[in-house]
C-alpha positions as CSV (number, residue, x, y, z in Angstrom):
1,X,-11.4,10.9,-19.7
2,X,-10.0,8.5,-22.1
3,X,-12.0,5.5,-23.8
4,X,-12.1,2.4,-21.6
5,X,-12.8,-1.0,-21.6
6,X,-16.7,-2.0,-20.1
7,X,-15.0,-3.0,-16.5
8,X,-12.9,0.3,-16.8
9,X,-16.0,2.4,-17.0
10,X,-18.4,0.1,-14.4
11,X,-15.6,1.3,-12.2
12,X,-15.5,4.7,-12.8
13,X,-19.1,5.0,-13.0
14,X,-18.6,3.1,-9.3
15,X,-16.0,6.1,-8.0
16,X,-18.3,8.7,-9.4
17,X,-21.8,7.5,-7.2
18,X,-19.1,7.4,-4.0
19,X,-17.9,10.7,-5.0
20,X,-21.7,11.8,-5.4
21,X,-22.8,10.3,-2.1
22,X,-19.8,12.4,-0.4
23,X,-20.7,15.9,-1.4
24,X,-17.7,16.0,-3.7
25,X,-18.4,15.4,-7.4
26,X,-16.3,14.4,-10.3
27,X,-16.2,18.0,-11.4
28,X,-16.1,19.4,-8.7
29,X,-12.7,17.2,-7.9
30,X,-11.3,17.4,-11.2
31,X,-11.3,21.3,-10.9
32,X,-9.1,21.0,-7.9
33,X,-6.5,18.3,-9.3
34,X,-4.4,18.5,-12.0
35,X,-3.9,14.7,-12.1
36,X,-6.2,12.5,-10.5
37,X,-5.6,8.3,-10.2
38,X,-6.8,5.4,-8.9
39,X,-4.4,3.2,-6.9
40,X,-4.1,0.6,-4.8
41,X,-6.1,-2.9,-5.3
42,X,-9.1,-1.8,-7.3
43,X,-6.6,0.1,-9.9
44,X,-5.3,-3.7,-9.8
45,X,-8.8,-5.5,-10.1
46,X,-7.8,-7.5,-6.6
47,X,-10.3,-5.2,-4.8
48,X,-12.5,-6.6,-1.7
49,X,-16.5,-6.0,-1.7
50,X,-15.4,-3.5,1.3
51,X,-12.0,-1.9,-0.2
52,X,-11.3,2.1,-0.8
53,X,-11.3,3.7,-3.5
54,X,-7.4,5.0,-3.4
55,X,-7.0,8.3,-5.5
56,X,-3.9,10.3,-5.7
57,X,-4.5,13.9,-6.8
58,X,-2.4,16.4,-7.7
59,X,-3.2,19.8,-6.5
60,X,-3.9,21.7,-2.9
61,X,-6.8,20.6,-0.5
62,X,-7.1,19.1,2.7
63,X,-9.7,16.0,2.0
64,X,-8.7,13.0,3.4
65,X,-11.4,11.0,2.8
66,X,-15.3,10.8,1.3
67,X,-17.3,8.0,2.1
68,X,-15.3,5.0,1.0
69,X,-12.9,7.1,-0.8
70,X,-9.4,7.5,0.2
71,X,-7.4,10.8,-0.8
72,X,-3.5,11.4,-0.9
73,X,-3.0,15.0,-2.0
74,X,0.1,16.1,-3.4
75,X,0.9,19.6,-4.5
76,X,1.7,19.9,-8.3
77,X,5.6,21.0,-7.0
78,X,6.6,18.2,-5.0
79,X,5.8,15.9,-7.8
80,X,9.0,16.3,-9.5
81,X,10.8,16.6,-6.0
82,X,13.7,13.3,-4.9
83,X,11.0,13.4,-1.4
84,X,8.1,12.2,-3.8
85,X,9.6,10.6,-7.0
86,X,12.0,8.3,-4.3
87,X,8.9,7.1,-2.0
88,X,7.0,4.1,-1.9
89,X,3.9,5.4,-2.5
90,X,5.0,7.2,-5.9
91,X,6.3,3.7,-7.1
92,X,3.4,2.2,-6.4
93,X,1.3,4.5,-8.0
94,X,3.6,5.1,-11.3
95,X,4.4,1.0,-11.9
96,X,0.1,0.2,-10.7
97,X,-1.6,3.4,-11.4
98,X,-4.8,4.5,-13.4
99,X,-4.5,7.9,-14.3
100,X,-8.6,9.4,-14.5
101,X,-7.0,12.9,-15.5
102,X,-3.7,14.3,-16.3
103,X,-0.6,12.8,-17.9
104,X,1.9,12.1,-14.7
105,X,4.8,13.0,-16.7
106,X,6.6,12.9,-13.3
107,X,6.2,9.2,-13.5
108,X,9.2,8.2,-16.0
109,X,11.2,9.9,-13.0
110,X,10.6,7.5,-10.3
111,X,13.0,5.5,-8.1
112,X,13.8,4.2,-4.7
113,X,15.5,6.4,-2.4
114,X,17.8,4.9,-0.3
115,X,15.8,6.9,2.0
116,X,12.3,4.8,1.5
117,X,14.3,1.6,1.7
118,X,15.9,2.8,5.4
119,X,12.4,4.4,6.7
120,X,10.9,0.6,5.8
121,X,13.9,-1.1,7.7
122,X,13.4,0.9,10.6
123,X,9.1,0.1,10.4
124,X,9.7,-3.5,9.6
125,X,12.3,-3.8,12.8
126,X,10.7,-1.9,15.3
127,X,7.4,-4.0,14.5
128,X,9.4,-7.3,14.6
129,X,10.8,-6.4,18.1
130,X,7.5,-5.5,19.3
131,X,5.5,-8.5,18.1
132,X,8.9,-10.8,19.7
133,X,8.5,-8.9,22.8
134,X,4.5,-8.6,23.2
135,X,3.0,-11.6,21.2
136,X,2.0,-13.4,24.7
137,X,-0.2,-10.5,25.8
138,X,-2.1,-10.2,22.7
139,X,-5.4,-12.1,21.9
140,X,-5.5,-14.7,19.0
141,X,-7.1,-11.6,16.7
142,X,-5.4,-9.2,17.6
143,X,-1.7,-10.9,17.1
144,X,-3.5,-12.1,13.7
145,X,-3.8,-8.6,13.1
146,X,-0.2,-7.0,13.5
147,X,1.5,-10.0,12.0
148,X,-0.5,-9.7,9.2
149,X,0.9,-6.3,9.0
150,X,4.1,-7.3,9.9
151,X,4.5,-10.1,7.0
152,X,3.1,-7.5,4.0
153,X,5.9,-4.7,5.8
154,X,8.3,-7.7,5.5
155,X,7.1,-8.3,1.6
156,X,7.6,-4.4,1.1
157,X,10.8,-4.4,2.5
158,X,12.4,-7.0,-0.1
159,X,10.6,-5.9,-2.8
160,X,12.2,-2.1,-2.0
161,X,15.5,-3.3,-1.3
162,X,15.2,-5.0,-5.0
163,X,14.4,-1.7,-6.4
164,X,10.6,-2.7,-7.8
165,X,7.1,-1.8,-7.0
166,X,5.5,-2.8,-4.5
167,X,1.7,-4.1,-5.3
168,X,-2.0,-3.9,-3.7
169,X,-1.5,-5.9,-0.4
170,X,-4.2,-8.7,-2.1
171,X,-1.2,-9.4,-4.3
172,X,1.2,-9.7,-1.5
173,X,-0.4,-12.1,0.3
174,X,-1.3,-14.1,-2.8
175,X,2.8,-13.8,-3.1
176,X,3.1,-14.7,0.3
177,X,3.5,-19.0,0.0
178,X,6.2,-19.1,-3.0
179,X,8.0,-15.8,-2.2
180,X,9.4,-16.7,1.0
181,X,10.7,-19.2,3.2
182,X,12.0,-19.7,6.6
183,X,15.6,-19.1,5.3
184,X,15.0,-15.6,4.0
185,X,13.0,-15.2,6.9
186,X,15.7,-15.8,9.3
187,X,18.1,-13.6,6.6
188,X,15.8,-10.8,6.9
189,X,15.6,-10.1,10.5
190,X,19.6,-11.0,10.8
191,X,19.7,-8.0,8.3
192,X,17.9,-5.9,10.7
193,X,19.8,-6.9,13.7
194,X,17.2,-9.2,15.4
195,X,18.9,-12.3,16.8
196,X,17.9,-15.6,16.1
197,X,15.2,-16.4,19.0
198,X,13.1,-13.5,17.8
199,X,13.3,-14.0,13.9
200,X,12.2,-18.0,14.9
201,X,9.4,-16.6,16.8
202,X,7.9,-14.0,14.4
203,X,8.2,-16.5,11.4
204,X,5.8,-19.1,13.3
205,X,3.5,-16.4,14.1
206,X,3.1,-14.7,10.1
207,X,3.8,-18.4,8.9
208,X,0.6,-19.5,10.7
209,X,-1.4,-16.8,9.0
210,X,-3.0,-18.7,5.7
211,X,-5.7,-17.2,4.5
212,X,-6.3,-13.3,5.7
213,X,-9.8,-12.9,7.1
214,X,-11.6,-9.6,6.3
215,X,-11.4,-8.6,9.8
216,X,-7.9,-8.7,9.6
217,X,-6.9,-6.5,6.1
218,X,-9.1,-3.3,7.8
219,X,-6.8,-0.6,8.5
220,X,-3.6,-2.2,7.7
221,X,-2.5,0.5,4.7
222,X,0.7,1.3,3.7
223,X,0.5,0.6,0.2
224,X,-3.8,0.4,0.4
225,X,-5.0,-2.8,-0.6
């Protein structure tokens, strides 16, 4: 691995005792990837005491997860594909990455497919509609919860349709005050064909959210944060 800086290698020294504690050692791993990086909010240094360790690697196995470490695999020949090099997850990774091992040549390739932005349009409306339609039936946490999810899926959406990157979601929701407003709100779900009554309704719920609670950023990955 390259030279680092002193927080570089605290976190890599980190990634190595969660890879110990899971049976599946740095060497072990590295002899199964081509490319191996770190994504997601501790590649961005916006982790949470209780956040994943997000690692893309390239290569063929079916490990999903060790410990507190998250694994994406993707096979060496899809990296160069339009499927890969147009997702969200690839421009995450390329614009936010840490590469451990390997070069990620593929990563001077990368885009967004019209097809990303039209699979997050469908996500973002079908979630919209459902927390319109079912917001009275859900406890306090648990509407909390899906808007939470809702309003990063909203944040995705504009970054996507702008053509950039979209960040850890610590980085969203430290977005979240100055990059939107009721306005673009209300332009967002109009977009999405959502009338008026239930774009009103899902901006006062997300709006209400100030300050996620821990409880409340567990198991909401997209992009991991």
């Amino acid at each position: 691995m390259p030279n680092r800086s002193g927080q570089d290698q605290q976190h890599l020294r980190e990634l190595h005792r969660q890879l110990e504690m899971g049976g599946l050692p740095w060497t072990v791993l590295a002899r199964k990837a081509s490319e191996i990086v770190l994504f997601g909010s501790r590649a961005q240094n916006v982790e949470r005491k209780e956040s994943d360790w997000d690692l893309l690697c390239v290569g063929e196995s079916s490990a999903t997860r060790v410990g507190n470490v998250h694994f994406v695999w993707v096979p060496p020949e899809e990296t160069f594909t339009e499927k890969w090099l147009g997702s969200e997850l690839a421009g995450h990774i390329a614009a936010y990455g840490t590469w451990l091992l390997g070069k990620g040549s593929w990563r001077e390739l990368v885009f967004v497919s019209p097809i990303a932005v039209a699979h997050k349009q469908r996500l973002v409306k079908a979630r919209l509609s459902a927390l319109a339609k079912y917001t009275d039936d859900l406890s306090p946490a648990r509407r909390a919860y899906y808007a939470l999810r809702i309003r990063r899926d909203v944040q995705r959406l504009v970054i996507l349709r702008g053509g950039g990157a979209v960040p850890a979601s610590p980085l969203l929701d430290r977005a979240w005050v100055t990059s939107m407003s009721r306005e673009l709100w209300i332009e967002i779900c109009g977009s999405l064909d959502l009338d008026i009554d239930a774009a009103d309704q899902t901006w006062r719920i997300v709006s209400s959210i100030r300050t996620p609670a821990p409880f409340l950023t567990t198991h909401t990955r997209s992009i991991p944060g």
